[in-house]
N, C-alpha and C positions, 0 to 999 in steps of 0.2 A: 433501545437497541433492537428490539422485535420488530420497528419501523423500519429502520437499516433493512433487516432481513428481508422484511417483505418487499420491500422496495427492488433488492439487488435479485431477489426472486422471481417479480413481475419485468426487470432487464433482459434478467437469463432468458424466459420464458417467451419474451419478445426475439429476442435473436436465435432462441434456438427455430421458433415458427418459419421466421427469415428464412434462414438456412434452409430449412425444410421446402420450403417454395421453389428454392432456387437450385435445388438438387448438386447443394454443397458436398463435397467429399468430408470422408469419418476424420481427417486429418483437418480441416477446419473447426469441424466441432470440438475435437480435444484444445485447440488450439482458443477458440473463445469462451468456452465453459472452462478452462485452466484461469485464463486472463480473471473472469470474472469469479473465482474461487478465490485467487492469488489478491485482487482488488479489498475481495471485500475482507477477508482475515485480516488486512492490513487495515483497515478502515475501523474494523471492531479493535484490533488491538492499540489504535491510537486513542480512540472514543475512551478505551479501559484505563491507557494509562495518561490520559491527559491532564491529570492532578499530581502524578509523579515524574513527569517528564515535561521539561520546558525546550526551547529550539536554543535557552541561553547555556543550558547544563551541555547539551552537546556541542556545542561553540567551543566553548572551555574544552571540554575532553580533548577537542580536534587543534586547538590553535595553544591550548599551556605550555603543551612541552615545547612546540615551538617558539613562543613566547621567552619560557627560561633558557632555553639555550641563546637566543638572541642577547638578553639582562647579562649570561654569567660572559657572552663576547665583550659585550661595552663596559665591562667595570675593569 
């Protein structure tokens, strides 16, 4: 996970340089250090729960109730 970090660290660090070169407005930089704040929280908290969360459990969540209502139309 420290790799993650450093990684999405050495990103930021690239794009904020960018920016800087190019005499970006303050409204840019909120705008891709958000992106890349919002990125990586999400990135870490899939890594965390990737043993507790499958893409089959949210499947089911999304399509059961659908599912039963369909079953209790056809009987």
């Amino acid at each position: 996970m420290s790799v993650i970090g450093i990684l999405f660290g050495c990103i930021v660090y690239l794009e904020v340089r960018y920016l800087r070169q190019k005499h970006r407005k303050r409204r840019t930089y909120v705008i891709v250090v958000s992106t890349a704040v919002i990125l990586f929280f999400g990135l870490e908290l899939l890594f965390y729960m990737r043993e507790q969360w499958t893409i089959t459990i949210a499947i089911e969540r999304l399509f059961g109730p659908i599912d039963r209502m369909i079953m209790r139309v056809e009987k």
